[in-house]
N, C-alpha and C positions, 0 to 999 in steps of 0.2 A: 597183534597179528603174527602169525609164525611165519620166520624169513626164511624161504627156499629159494636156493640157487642157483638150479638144477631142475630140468625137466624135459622128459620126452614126448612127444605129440605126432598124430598123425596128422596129414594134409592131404585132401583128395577134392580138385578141383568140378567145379561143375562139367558135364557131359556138351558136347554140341547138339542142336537141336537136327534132326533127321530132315533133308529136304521131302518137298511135297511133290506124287504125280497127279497132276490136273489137269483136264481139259476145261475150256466153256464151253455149255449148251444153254445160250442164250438163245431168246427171241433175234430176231433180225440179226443174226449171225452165226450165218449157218458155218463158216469156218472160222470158230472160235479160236482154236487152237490154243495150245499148251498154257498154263496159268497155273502152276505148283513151284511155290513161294521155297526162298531158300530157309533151312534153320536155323536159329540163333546162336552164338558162340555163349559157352559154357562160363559162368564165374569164374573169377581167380580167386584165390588165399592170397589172402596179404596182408604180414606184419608191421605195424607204425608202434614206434615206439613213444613212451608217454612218461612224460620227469615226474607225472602224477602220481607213478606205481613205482614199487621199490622190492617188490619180491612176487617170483611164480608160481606165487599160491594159485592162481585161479586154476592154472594151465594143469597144477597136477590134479587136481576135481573133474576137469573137461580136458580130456585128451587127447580128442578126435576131433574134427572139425572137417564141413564139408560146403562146398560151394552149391547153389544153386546152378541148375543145365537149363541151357538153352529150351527154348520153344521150338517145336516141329515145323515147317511152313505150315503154311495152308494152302486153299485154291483160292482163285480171282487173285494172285497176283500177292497175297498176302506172307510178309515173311514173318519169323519167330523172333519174340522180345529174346535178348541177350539175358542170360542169368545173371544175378544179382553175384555182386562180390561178396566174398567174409572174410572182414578185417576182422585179426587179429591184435589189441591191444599188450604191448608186451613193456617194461622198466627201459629206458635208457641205461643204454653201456650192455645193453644181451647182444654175444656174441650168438650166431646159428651156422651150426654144423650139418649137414647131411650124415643120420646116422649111419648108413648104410658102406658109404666110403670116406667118411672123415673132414670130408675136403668142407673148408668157412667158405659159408657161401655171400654171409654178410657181417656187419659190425655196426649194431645201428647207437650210435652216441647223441645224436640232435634229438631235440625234440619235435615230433610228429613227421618223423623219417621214416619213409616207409619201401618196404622190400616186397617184390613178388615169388612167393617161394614155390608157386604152384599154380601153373596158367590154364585156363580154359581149354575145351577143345572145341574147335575150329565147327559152326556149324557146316550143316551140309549143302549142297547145291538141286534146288529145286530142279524139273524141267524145263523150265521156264528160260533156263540158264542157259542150257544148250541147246537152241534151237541155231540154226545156221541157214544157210540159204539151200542146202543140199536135204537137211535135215530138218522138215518141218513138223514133224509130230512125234519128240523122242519121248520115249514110255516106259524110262529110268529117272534114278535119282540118286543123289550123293546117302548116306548115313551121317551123322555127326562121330567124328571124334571123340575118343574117351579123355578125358581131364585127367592131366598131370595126378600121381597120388606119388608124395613122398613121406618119410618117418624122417624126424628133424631133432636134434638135441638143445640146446637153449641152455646156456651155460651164462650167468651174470656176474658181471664185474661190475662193483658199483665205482658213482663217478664221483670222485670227491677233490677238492684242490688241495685240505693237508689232511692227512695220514698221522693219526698218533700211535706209535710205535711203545711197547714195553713190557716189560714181566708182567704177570699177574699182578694184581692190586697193588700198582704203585700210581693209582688216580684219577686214572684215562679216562672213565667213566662220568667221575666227580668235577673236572675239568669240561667237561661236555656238558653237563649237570648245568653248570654252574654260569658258560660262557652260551648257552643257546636256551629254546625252549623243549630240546629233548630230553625225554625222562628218562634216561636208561638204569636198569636193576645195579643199584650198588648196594656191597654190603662187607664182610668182613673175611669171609672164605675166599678160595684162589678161586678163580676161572665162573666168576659170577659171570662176566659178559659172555653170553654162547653165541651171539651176533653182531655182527658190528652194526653201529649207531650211529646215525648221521644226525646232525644239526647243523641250522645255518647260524655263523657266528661272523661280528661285526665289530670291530674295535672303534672307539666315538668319534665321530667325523669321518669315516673311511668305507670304503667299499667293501658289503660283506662277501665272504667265501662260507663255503660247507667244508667241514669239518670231518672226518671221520675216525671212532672210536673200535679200532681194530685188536679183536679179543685177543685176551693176554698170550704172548710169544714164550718160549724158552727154548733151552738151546736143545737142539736135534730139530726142531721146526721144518727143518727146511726138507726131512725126510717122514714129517708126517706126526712125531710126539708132541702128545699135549692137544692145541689144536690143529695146529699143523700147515700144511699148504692149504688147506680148502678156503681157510680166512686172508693167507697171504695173497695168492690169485685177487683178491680184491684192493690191493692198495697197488696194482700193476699201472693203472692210470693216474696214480696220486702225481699231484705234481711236487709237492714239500712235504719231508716227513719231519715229525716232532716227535723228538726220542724222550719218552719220557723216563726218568730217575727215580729212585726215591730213599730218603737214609733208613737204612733196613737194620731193626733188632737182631736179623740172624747174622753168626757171627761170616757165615759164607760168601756173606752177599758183601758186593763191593761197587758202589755204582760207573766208577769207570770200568770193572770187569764188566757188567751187564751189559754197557754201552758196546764194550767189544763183543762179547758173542754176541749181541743184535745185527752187530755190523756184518758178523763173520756167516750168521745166520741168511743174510741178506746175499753175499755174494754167493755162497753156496747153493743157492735159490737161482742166484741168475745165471747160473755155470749147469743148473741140471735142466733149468728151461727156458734159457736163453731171453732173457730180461734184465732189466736194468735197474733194479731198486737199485742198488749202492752206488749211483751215480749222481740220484737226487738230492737236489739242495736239502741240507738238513739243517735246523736247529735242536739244542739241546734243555731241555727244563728237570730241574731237580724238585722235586714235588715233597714237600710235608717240610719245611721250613720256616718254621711257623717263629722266631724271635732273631733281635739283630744278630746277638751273641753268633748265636747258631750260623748264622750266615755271612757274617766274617769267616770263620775257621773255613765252613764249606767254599768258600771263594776262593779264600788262598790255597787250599788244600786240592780242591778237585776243579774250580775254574780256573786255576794253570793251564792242568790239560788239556782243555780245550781251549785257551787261547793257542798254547801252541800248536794246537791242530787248526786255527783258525776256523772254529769252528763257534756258532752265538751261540751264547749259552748265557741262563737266567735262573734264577733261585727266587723259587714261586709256592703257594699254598693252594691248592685248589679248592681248598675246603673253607677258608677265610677269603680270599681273592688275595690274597699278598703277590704283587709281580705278577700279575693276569694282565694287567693291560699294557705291560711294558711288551710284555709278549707278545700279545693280539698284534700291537702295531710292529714288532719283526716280523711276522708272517707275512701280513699286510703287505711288508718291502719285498719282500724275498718272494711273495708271489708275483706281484708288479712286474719286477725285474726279472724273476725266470721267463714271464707272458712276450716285457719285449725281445727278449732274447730269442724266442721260438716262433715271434709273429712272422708269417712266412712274406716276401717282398712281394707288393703288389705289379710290381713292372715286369715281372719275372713270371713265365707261365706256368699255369699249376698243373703237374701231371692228370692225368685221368684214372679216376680210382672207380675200379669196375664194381668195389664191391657197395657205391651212391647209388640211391636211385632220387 
């Protein structure tokens, strides 16, 4: 399925239904008087988001969407059925914009949360309605209101608990591979992943999290080279990222250097749009470590570093599982622990967030 994450749509609610003028001219009632039924109120638009969907493919095929309008009254007293609603099915974690002025109108992250982006109009009011004591045979009637129509942008963040982070082909993919049921495109050339890839991964006896495989980073990122922001925007809700390493034949590459531009890539990101990646708990895995030998040297040598950064750090194979599970269960901790750190207190009242429905 091809992942788009991004898309614009129009939204135009149903019509109100037009009130009724009606008299009765019954038998045995000779002053029937007024009986024109009000009209029905217009459908609304409205998006529920669903953890079943994971990209806006449908929305770029069908870009229009319109509610069903109200029913006109009738006479004898009969009013108009209400138009039918049209829900919108949209991924968890779509942000929606008003294209027109910019302004979030919502953030829908639950599943089957749903927003009204586009209300009905109001039906109309029969005669019927205003008769008064002064006024016994009025010979108007209301119109329905026209329904909301607005153009909406839909911009998706996907929702994942860790974030794997790193250059081009040092794993990420193969590590997903290996630790979920996702199949994602591995192979031997740079920037194989054009999407990021989610899997749910579960270390033995523990509480699974989803995972996400965030296409390969390099440095300028954070102005767009390479892949750029369009992928980074998605690890904006990660809660832990996983900086992936790996020991590189070229002679450039250094993997604590990578670590550092990732990092630097990171802040620069959150100085231009005001976000918080380099805040999040991070651990660190060096990937293709495949014999003991090899993993003394690299320990002493580059797990220094990040001991003294106080930072976990593991020397792993994704391709063999070597240090897959010692890993799984740090995540495991470090999501735990960031979870109670952020669970908000129940004694304590919760603001009001206008943008819940």
């Amino acid at each position: 399925m091809q992942f788009i994450d991004e898309a614009i749509i129009e939204v135009t609610a149903g019509d109100g239904g037009n009130g009724c003028v009606a008299f009765r001219r019954e038998k045995y009632r000779p002053n029937g008087g007024p009986s024109g039924g009000n009209g029905g109120k217009g459908g609304d638009v409205i998006l529920r988001a669903d953890h079943n969907l994971s990209t806006l493919l449908d929305l770029r095929y069908i870009p229009r969407y319109q509610a069903q309008r109200g029913e006109h009254g009738r006479g004898r007293d009969q009013h108009g059925h209400g138009g039918a609603d049209t829900v919108i099915r949209i991924p968890t974690g779509t942000l929606i914009y008003d294209e027109q002025t910019g302004d979030l109108l919502a953030d829908l992250v639950d599943h089957n949360q749903t927003f009204r982006v586009a209300a009905g109009g109001r039906g109309g009011r029969g005669n019927i309605t205003f008769v008064t004591s002064t006024r016994q045979a009025p010979d108007f009637a209301e119109p329905g209101e026209a329904g909301e129509h607005r153009t909406l942008r839909l911009e998706l963040k996907l929702l994942a608990d860790v974030g794997v982070l790193g250059f081009p082909n040092v794993g990420k993919s193969t590590l997903i591979a290996h630790v979920s049921k996702a199949q994602p495109k591995i192979a031997e050339y740079p920037f194989t992943t054009l999407t990021p890839n989610l899997g749910v991964v579960q270390a033995p006896g523990r509480k699974s999290f989803v995972m996400a495989d965030v296409p390969g980073l390099i440095e300028g990122a954070h102005q767009g080279t390479g892949l750029g922001i369009r992928f980074l925007r998605h690890v904006e809700r990660t809660r832990v990222f996983l900086h992936m390493l790996e020991l590189s034949e070229d002679a450039d590459r250094n993997p604590i250097r990578d670590y550092e531009i990732l990092r630097r890539e990171l802040q620069l990101y959150d100085q231009l749009y005001g976000s918080h990646l380099a805040e999040n708990p991070t651990i660190v895995a060096l990937n293709k470590v495949e014999d003991d030998t090899l993993a003394e040297i690299c320990q002493e040598e580059i797990g220094s570093y990040f001991s003294q950064h106080a930072i976990p750090f593991f020397l792993i194979s994704a391709q063999t599982g070597r240090g897959v599970i010692p890993l799984l269960h740090a995540l495991t901790d470090l999501l735990e622990a960031h979870k109670k750190e952020n669970a908000p207190n129940d004694d304590s009242p919760q603001p009001w967030d206008p943008l819940r429905t």
